[in-house]
N, C-alpha and C positions, 0 to 999 in steps of 0.2 A: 376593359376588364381583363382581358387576355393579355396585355401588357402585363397589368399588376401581379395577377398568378405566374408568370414567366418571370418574372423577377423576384417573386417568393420564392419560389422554385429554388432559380437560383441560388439566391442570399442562402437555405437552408442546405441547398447542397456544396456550397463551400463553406460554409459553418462545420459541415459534419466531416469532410475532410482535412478541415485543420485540427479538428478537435481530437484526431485520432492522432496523429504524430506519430505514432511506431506502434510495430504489435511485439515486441518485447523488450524486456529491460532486463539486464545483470549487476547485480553492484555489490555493494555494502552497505547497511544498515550501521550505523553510532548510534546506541543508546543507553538507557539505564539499563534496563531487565535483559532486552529480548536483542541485543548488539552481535551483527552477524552476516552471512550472505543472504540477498534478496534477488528473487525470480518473481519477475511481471511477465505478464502475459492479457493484454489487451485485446478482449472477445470483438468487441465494437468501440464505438465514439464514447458510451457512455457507462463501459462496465469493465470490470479487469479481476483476475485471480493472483494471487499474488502468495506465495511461499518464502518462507526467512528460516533457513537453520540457523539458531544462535545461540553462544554456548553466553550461559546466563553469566555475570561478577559471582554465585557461590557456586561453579564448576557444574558439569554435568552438561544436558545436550537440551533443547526443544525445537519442538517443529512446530512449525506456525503456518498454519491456511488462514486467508482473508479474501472474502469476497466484496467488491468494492467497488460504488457507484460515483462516475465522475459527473461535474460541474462545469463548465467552462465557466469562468469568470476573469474579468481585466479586459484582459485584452488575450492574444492569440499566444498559445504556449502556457497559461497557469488554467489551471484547473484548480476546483476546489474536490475532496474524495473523500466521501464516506463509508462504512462499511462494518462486517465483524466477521466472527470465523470462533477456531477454535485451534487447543495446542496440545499437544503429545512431548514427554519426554522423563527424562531424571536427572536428579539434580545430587549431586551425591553429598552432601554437608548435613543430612538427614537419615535416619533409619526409614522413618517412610519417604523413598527417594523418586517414586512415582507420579506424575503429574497428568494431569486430565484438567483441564478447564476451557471458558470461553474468553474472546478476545475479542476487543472493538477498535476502530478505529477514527480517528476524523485528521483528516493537513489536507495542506495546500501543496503541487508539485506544477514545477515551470521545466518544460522541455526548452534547452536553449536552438532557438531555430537555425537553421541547417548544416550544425554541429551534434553530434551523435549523443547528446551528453543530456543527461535531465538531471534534477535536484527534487526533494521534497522535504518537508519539514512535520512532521506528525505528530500526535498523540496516540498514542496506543496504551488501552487500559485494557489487564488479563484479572481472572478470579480464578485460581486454581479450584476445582469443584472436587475434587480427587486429591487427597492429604493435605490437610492443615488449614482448609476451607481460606487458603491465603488471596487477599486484593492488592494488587499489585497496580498503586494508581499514579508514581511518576515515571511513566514511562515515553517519554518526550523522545525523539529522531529525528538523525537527519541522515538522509538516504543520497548517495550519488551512483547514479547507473548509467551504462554504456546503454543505448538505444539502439533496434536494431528492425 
C-alpha cells in the first residue's frame, strides 16, 4: 500500500511540473478583432493571467485581461485553456468611441519542449457592453510567445 501511494505521489508530482512549463510568456497575438502583444503570466500548473494590448482592423487601442484555467491534454507540452475576462478601450471609426465589455476564451497551447517557444490557437469571443451593445464572435488566434 505504501508502494502504491509513493508512486501516486510521484506520477502527480511530475505531472504538476511538467504541466507548468514556464511562468511567463511575451509574444504576439494574429487575429481578427483583438491582434496584438500578449503577456502570460502562469500563477500555477493550472491557472494563468494573461494581458493583450491590441490595436483592433477599425483603428484605436483595447486592453484585454483574461483569466485562464488550464488542461493538460495529449501528451506533455499541450494543454487545453479556458477562461474570460474583460476589455477597456477606443476605437476611433465611431462618435461613441468607448469600449467596456466582457471577453471569453477557449484554445489549445503546446509549449515546444526545451525550446523557449510556445504556440496557441484560440477563440476569443468579446461583447462590447459599453457603445453599440456590439458581439464580436470571429475572433479566432494564433499566438507565438517567447517562454521564460
Amino acid at each position: 500500500m505504501k508502494k502504491i501511494l509513493l508512486l501516486v505521489a510521484m506520477a502527480f508530482a511530475i505531472n504538476t511540473g511538467f504541466a507548468q512549463d514556464y511562468n511567463w510568456a511575451v509574444g504576439v497575438r494574429a487575429a481578427g478583432y483583438s491582434s496584438g502583444l500578449s503577456v502570460k503570466h502562469k500563477m500555477n500548473a493550472s491557472s494563468a493571467i494573461e494581458g493583450i494590448l491590441s490595436i483592433p482592423y477599425d483603428n484605436g487601442f483595447l486592453i484585454t485581461g483574461l483569466y485562464e484555467k488550464y488542461v493538460p491534454v495529449i501528451s506533455n507540452g499541450f494543454n487545453f485553456y479556458y477562461g474570460g475576462g474583460a476589455h477597456i478601450g477606443s476605437l476611433t471609426h465611431s462618435d461613441d468611441n468607448f469600449r467596456l465589455g466582457i471577453d471569453g476564451v477557449v484554445g489549445l497551447e503546446y509549449k515546444i519542449p526545451e525550446v523557449p517557444i510556445a504556440f496557441s490557437l484560440d477563440y476569443k469571443p468579446a461583447f462590447d457592453i459599453i457603445t453599440d451593445a456590439e458581439f464580436h464572435f470571429t475572433d479566432f488566434g494564433l499566438s507565438v510567445k517567447y517562454v521564460f
